[in-house]
Predicted model as a PDB file, atoms N, CA, C, CB and O in Angstrom, pLDDT in the B-factor column:
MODEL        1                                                                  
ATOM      1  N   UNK A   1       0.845  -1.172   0.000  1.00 77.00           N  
ATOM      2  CA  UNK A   1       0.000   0.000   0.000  1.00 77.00           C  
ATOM      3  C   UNK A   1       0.893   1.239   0.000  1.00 77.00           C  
ATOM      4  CB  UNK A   1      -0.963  -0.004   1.221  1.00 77.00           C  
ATOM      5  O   UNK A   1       1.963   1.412   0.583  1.00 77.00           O  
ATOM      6  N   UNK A   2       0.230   2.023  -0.759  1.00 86.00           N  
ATOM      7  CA  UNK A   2       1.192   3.287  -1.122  1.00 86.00           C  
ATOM      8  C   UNK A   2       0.555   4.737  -0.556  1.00 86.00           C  
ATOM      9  CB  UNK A   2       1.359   3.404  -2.917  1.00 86.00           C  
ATOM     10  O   UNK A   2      -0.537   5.216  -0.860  1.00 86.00           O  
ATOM     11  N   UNK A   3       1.371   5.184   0.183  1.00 87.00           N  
ATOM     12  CA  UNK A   3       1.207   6.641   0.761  1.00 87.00           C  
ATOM     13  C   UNK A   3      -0.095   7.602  -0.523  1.00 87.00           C  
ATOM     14  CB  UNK A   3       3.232   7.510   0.768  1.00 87.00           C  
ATOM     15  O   UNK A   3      -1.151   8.115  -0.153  1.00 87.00           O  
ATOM     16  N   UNK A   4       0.195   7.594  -1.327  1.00 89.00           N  
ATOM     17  CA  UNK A   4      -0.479   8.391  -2.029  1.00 89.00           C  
ATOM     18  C   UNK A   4      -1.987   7.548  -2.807  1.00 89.00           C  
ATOM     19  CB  UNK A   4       0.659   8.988  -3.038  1.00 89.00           C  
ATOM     20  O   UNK A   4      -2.897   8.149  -3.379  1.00 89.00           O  
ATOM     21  N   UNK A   5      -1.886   6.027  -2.611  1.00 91.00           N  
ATOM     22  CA  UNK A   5      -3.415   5.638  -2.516  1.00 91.00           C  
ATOM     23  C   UNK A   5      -4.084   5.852  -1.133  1.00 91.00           C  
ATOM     24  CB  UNK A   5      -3.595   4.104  -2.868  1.00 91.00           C  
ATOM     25  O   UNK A   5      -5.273   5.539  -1.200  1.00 91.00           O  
ATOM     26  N   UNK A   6      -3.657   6.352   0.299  1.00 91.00           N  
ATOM     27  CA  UNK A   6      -4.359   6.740   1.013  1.00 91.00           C  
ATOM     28  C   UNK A   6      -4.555   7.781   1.347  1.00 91.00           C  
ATOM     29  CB  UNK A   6      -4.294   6.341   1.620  1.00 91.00           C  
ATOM     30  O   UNK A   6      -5.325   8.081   2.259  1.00 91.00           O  
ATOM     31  N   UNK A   7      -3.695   8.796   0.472  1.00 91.00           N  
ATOM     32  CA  UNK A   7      -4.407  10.528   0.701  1.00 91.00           C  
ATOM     33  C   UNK A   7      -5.572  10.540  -0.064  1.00 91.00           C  
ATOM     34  CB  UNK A   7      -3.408  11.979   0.074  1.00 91.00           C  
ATOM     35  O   UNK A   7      -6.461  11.285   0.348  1.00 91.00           O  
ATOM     36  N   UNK A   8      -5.808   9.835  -1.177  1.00 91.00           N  
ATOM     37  CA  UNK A   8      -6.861   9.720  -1.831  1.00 91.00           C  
ATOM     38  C   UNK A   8      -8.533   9.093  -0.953  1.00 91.00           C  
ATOM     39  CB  UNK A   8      -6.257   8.818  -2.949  1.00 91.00           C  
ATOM     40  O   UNK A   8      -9.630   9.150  -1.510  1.00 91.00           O  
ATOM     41  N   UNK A   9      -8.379   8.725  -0.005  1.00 92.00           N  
ATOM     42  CA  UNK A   9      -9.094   8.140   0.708  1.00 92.00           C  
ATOM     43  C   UNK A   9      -9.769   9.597   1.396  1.00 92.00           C  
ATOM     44  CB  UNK A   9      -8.295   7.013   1.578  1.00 92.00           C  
ATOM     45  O   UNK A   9      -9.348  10.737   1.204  1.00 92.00           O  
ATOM     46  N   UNK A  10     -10.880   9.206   2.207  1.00 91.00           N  
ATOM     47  CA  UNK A  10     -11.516  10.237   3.323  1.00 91.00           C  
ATOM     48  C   UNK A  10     -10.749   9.585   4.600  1.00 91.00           C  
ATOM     49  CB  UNK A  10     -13.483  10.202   3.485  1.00 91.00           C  
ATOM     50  O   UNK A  10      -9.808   8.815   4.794  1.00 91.00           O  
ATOM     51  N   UNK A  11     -11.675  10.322   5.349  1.00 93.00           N  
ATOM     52  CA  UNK A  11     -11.235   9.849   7.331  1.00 93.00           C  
ATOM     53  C   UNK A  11     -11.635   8.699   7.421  1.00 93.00           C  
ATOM     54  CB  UNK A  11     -12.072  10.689   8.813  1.00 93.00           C  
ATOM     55  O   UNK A  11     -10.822   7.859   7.806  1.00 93.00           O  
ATOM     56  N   UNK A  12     -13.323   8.185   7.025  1.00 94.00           N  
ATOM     57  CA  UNK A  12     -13.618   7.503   7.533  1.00 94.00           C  
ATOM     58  C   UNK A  12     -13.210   5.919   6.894  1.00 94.00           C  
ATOM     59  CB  UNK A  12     -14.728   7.961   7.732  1.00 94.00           C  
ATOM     60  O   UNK A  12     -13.364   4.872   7.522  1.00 94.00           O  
ATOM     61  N   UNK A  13     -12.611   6.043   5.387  1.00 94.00           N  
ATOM     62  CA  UNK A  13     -12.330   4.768   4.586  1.00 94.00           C  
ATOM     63  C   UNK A  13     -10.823   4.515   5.539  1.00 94.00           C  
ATOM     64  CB  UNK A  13     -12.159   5.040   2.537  1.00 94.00           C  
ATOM     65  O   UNK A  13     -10.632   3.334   5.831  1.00 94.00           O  
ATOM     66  N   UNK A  14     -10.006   5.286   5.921  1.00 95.00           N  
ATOM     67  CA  UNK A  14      -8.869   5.417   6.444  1.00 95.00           C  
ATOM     68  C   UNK A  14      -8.860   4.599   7.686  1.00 95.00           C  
ATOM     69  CB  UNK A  14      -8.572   6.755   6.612  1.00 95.00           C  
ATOM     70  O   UNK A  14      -8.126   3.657   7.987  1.00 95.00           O  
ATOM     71  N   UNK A  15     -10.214   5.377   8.599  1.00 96.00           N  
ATOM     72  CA  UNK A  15     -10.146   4.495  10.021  1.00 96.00           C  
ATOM     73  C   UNK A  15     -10.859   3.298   9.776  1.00 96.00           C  
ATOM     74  CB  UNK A  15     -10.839   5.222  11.375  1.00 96.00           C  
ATOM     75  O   UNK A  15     -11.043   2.658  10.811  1.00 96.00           O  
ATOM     76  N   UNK A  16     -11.325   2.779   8.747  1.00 96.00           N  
ATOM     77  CA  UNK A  16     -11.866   1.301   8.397  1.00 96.00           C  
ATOM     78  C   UNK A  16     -10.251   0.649   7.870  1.00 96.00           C  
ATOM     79  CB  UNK A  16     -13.367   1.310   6.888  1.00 96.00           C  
ATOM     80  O   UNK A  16      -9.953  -0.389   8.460  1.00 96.00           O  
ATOM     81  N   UNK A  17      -9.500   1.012   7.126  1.00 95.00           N  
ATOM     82  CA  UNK A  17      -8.377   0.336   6.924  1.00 95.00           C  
ATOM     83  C   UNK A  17      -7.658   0.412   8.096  1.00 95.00           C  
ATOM     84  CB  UNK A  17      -7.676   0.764   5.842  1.00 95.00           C  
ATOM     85  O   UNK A  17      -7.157  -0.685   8.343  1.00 95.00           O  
ATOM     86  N   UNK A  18      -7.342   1.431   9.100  1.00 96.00           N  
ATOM     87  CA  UNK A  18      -6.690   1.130   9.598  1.00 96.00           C  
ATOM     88  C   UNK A  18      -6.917  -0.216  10.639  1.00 96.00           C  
ATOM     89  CB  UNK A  18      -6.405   2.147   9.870  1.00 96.00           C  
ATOM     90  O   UNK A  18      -6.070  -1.005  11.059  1.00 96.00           O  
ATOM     91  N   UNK A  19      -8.582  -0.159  10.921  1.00 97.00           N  
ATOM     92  CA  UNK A  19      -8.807  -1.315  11.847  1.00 97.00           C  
ATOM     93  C   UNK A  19      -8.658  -2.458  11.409  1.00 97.00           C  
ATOM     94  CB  UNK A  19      -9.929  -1.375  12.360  1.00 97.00           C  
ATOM     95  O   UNK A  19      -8.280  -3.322  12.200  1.00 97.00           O  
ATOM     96  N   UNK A  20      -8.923  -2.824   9.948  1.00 97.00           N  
ATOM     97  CA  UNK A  20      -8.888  -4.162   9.441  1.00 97.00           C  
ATOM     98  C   UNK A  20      -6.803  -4.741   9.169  1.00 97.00           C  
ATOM     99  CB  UNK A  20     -10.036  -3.999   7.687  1.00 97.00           C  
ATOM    100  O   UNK A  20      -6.244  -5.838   9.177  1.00 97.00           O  
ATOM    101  N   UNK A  21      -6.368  -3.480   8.995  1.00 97.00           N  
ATOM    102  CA  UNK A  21      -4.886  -3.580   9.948  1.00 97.00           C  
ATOM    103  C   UNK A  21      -4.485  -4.200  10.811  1.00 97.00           C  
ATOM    104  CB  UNK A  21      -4.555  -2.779  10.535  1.00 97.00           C  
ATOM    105  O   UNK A  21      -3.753  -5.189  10.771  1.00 97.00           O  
ATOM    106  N   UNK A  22      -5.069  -3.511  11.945  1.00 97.00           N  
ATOM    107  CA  UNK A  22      -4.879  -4.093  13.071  1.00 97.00           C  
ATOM    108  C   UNK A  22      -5.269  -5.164  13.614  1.00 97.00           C  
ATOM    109  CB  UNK A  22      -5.078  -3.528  13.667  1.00 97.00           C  
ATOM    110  O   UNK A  22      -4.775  -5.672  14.621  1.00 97.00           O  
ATOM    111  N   UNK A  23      -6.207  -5.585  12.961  1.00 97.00           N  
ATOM    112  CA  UNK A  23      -6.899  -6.857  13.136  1.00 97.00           C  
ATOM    113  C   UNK A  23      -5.782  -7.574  12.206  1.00 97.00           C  
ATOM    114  CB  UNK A  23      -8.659  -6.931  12.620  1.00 97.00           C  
ATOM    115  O   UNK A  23      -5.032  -7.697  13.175  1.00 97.00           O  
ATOM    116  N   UNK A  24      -5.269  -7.969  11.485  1.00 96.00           N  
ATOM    117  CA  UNK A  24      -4.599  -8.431  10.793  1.00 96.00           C  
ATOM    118  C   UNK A  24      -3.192  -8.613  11.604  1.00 96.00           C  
ATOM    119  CB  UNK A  24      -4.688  -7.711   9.654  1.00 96.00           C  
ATOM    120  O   UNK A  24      -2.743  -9.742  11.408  1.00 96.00           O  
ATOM    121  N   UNK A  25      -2.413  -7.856  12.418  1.00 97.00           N  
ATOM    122  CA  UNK A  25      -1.503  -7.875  12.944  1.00 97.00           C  
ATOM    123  C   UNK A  25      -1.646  -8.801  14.185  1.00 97.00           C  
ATOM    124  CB  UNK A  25      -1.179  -6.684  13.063  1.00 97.00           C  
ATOM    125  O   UNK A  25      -0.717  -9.568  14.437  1.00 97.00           O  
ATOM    126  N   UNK A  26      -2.984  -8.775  15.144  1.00 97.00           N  
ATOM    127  CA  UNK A  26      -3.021  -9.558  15.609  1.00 97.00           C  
ATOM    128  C   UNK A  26      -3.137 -10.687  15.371  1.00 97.00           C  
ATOM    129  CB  UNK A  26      -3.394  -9.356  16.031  1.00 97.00           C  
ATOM    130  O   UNK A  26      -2.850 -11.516  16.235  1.00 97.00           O  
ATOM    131  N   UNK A  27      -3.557 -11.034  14.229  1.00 96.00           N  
ATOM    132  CA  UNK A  27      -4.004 -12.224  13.996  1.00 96.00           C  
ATOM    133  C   UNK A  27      -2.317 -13.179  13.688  1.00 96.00           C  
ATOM    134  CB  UNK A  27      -5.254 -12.074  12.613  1.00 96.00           C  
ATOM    135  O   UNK A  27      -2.011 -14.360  13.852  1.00 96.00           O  
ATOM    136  N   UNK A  28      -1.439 -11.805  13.121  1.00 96.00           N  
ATOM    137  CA  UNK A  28      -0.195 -13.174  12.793  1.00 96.00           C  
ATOM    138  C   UNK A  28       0.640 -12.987  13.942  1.00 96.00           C  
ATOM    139  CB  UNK A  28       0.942 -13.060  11.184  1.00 96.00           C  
ATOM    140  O   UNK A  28       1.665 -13.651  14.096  1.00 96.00           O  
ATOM    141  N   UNK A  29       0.203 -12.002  14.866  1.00 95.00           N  
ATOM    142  CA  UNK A  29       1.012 -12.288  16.464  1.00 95.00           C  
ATOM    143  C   UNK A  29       0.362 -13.483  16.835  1.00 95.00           C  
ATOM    144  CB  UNK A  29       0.773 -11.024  17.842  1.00 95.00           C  
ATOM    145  O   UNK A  29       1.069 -14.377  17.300  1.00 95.00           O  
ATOM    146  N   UNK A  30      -0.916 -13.678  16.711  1.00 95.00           N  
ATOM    147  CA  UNK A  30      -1.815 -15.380  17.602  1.00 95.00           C  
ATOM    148  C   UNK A  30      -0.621 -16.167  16.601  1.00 95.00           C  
ATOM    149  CB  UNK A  30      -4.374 -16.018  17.052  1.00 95.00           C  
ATOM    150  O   UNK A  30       0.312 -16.794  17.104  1.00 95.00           O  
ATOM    151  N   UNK A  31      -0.777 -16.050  15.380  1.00 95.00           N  
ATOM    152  CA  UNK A  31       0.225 -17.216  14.729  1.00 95.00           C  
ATOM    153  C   UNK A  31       1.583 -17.524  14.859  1.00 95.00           C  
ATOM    154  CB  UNK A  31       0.265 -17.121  13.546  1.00 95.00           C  
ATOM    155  O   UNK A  31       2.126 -18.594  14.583  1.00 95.00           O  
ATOM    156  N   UNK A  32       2.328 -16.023  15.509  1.00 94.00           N  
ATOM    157  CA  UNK A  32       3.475 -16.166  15.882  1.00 94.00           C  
ATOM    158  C   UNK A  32       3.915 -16.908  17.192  1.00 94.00           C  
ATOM    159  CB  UNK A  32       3.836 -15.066  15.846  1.00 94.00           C  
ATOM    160  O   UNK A  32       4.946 -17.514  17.481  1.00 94.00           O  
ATOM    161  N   UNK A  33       2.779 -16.644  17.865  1.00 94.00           N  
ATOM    162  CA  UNK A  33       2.664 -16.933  19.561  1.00 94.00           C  
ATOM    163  C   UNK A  33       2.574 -18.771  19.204  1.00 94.00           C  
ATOM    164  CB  UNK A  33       0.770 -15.990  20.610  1.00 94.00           C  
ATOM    165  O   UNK A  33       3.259 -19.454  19.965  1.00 94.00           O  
ATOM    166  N   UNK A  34       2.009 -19.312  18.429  1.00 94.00           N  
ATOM    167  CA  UNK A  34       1.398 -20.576  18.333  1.00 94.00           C  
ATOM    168  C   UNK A  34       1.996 -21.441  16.926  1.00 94.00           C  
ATOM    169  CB  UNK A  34      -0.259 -20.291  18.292  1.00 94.00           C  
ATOM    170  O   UNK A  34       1.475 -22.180  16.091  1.00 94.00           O  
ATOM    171  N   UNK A  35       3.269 -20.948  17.150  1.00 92.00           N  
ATOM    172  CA  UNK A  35       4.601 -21.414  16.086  1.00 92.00           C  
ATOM    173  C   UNK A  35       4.037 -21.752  14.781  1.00 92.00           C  
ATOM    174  CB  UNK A  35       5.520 -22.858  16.603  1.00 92.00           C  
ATOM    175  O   UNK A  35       4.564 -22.724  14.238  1.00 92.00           O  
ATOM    176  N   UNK A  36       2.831 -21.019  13.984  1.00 93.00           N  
ATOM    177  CA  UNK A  36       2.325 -21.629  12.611  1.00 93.00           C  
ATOM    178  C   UNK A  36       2.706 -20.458  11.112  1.00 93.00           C  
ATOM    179  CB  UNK A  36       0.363 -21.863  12.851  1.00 93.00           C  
ATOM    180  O   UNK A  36       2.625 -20.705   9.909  1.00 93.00           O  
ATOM    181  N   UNK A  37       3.096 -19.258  11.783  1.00 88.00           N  
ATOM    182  CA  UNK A  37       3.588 -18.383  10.858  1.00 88.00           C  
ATOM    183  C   UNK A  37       4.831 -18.305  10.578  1.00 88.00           C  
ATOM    184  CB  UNK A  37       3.295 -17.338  11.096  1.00 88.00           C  
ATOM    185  O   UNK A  37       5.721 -18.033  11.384  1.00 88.00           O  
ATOM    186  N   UNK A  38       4.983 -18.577   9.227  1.00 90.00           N  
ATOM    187  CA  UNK A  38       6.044 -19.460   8.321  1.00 90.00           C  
ATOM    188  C   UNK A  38       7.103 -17.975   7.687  1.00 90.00           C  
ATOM    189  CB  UNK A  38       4.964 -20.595   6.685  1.00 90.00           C  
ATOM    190  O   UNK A  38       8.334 -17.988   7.665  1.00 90.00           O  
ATOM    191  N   UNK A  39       6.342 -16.968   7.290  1.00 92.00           N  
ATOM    192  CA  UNK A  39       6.858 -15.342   6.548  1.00 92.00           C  
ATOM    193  C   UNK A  39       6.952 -14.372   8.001  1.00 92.00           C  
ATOM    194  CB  UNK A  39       5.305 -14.465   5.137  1.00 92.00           C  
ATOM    195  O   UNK A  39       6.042 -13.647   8.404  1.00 92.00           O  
ATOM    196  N   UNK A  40       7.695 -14.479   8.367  1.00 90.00           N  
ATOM    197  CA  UNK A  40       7.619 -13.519   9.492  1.00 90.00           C  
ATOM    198  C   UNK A  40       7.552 -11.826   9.165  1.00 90.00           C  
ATOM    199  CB  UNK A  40       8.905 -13.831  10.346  1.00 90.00           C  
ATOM    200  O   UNK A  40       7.233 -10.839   9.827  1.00 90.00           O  
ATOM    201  N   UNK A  41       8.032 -12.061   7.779  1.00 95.00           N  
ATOM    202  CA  UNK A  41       8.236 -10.510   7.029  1.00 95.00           C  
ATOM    203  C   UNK A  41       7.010 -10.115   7.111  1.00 95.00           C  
ATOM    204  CB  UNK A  41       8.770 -10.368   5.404  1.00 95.00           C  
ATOM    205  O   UNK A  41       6.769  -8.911   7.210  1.00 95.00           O  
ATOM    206  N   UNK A  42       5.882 -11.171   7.081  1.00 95.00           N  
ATOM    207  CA  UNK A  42       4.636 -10.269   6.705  1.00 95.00           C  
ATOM    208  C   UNK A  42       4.130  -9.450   7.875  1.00 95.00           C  
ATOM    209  CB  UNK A  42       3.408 -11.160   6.187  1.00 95.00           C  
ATOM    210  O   UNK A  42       3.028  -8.909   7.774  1.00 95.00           O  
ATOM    211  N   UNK A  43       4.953  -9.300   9.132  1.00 95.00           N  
ATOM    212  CA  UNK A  43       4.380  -8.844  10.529  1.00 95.00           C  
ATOM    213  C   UNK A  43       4.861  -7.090  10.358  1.00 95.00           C  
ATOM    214  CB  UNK A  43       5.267  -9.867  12.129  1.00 95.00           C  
ATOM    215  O   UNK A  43       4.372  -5.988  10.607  1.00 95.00           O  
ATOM    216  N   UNK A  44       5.793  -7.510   9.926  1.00 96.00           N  
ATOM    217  CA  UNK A  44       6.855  -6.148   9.362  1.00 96.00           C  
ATOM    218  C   UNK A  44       6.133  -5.031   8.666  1.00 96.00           C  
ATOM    219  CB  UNK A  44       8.034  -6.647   8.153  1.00 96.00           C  
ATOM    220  O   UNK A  44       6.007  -3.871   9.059  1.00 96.00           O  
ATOM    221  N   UNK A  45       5.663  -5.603   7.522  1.00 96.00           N  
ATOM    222  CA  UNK A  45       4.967  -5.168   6.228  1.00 96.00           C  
ATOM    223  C   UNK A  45       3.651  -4.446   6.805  1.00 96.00           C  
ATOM    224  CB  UNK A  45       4.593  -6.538   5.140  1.00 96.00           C  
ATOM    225  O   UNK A  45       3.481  -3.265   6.503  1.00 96.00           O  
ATOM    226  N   UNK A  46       2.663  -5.136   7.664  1.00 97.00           N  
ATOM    227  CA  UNK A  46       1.581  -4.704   8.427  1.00 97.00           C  
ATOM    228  C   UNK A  46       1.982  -3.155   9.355  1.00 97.00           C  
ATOM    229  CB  UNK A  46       1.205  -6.059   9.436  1.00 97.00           C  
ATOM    230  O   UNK A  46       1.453  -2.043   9.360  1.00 97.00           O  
ATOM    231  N   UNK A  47       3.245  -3.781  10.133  1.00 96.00           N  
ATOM    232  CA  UNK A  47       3.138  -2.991  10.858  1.00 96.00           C  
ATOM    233  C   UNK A  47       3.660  -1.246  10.350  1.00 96.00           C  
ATOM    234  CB  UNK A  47       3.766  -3.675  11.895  1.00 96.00           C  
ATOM    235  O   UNK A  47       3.567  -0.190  10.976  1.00 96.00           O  
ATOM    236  N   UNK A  48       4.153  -1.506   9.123  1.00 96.00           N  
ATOM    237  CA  UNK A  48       4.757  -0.035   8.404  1.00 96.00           C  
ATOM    238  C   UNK A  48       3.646   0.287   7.485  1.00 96.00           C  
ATOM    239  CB  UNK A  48       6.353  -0.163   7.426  1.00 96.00           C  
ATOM    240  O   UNK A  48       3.523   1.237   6.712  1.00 96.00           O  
ATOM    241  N   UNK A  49       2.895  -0.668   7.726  1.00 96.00           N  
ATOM    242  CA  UNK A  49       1.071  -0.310   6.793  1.00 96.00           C  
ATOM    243  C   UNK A  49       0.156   0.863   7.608  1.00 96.00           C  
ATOM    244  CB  UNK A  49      -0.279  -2.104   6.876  1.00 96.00           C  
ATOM    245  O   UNK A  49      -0.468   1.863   7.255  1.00 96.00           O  
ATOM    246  N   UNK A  50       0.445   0.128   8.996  1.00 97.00           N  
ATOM    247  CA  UNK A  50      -0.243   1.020   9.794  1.00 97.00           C  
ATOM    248  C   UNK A  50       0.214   2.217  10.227  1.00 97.00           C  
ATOM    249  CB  UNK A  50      -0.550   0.494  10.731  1.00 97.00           C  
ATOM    250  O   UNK A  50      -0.477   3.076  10.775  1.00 97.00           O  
ATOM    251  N   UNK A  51       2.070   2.327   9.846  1.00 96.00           N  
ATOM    252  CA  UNK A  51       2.288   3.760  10.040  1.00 96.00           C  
ATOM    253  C   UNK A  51       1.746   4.241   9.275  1.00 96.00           C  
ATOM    254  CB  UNK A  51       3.398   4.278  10.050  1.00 96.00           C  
ATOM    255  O   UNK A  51       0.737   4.931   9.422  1.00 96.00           O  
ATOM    256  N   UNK A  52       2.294   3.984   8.299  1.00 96.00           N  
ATOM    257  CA  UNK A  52       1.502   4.789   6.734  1.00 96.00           C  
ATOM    258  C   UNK A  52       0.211   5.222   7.083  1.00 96.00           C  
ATOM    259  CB  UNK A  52       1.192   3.673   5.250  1.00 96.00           C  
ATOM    260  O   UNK A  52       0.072   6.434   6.917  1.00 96.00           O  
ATOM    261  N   UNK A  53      -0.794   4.628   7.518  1.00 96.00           N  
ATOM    262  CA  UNK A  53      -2.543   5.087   7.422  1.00 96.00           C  
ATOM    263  C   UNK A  53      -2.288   6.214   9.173  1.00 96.00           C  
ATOM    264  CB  UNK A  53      -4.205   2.969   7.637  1.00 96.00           C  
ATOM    265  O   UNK A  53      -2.854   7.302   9.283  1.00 96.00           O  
ATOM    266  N   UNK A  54      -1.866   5.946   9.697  1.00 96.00           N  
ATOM    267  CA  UNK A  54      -1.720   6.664  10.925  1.00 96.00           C  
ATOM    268  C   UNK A  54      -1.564   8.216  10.382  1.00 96.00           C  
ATOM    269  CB  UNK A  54      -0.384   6.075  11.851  1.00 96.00           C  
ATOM    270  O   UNK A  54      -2.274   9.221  10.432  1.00 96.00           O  
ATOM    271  N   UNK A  55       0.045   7.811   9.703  1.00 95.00           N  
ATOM    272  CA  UNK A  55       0.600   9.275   9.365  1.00 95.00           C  
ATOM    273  C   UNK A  55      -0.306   9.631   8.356  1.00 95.00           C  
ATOM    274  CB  UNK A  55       2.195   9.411   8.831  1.00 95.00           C  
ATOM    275  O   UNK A  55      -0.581  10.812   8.568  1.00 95.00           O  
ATOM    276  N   UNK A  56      -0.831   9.287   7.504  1.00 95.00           N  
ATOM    277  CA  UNK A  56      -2.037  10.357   6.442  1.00 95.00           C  
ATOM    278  C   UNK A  56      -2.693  10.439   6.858  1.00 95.00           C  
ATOM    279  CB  UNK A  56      -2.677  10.223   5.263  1.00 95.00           C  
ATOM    280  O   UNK A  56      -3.120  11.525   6.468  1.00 95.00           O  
ATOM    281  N   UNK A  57      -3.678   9.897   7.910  1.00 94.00           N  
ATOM    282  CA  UNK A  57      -4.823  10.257   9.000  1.00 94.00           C  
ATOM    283  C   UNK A  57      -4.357  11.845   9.928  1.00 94.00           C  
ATOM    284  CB  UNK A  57      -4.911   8.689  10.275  1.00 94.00           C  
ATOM    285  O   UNK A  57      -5.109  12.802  10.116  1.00 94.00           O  
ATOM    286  N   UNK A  58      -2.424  11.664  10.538  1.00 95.00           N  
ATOM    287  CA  UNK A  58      -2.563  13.043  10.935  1.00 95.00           C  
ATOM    288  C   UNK A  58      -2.572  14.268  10.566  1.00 95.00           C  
ATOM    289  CB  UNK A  58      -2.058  13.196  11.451  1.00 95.00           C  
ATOM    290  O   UNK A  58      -3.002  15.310  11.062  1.00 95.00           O  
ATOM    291  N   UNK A  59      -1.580  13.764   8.829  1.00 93.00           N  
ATOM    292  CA  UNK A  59      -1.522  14.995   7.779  1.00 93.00           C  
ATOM    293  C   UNK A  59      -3.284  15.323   7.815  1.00 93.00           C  
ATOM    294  CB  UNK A  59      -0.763  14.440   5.888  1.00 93.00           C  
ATOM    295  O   UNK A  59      -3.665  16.297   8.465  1.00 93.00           O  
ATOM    296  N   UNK A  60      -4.101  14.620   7.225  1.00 91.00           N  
ATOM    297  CA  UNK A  60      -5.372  15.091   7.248  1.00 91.00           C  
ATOM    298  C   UNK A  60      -5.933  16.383   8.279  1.00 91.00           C  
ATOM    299  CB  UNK A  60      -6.057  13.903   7.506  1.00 91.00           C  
ATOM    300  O   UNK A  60      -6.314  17.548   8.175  1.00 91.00           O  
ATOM    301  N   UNK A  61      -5.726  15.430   9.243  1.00 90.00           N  
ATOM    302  CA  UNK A  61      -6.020  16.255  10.445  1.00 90.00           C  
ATOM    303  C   UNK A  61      -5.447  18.046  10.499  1.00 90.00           C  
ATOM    304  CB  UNK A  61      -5.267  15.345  11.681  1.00 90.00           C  
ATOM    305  O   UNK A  61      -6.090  19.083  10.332  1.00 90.00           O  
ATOM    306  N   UNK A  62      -4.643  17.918  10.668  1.00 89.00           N  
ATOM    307  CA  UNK A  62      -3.873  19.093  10.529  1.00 89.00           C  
ATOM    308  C   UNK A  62      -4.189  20.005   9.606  1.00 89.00           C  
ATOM    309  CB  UNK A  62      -2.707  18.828  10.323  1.00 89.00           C  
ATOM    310  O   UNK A  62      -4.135  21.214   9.831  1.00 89.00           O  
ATOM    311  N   UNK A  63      -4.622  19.382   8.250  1.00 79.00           N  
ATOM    312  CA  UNK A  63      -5.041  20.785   7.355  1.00 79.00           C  
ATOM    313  C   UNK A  63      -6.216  21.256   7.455  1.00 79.00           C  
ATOM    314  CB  UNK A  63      -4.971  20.691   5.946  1.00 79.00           C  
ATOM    315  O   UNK A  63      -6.534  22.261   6.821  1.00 79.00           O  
TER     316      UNK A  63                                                      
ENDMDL                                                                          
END                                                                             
């Protein structure tokens, strides 16, 4: 996901991605916790997903 497909977004498509994010991160911590997640990269990838929607959520804010 790319910085500039989520300025294109509103607030509220933003705080729906960001939750289905986070839901996602937990889900491969349960898999990490319970030795079945095989790509560990993909925990990585999530978690610089959710900077990304964070930080264009505050640029938003701000203007």
């Amino acid at each position: 996901m790319k910085a500039t497909e989520l300025r294109g977004k509103d607030q509220a498509a933003l705080q729906q991605e960001l939750n289905e994010l986070l839901k996602a991160q937990f889900g491969l911590r349960m898999q990490i916790a319970t030795q079945q997640l095989t790509n560990t990269a993909q925990l990585k990838k999530v978690r610089r997903d959710i900077a990304r929607v964070k930080t264009v959520m505050t640029q938003k804010e701000a203007k």
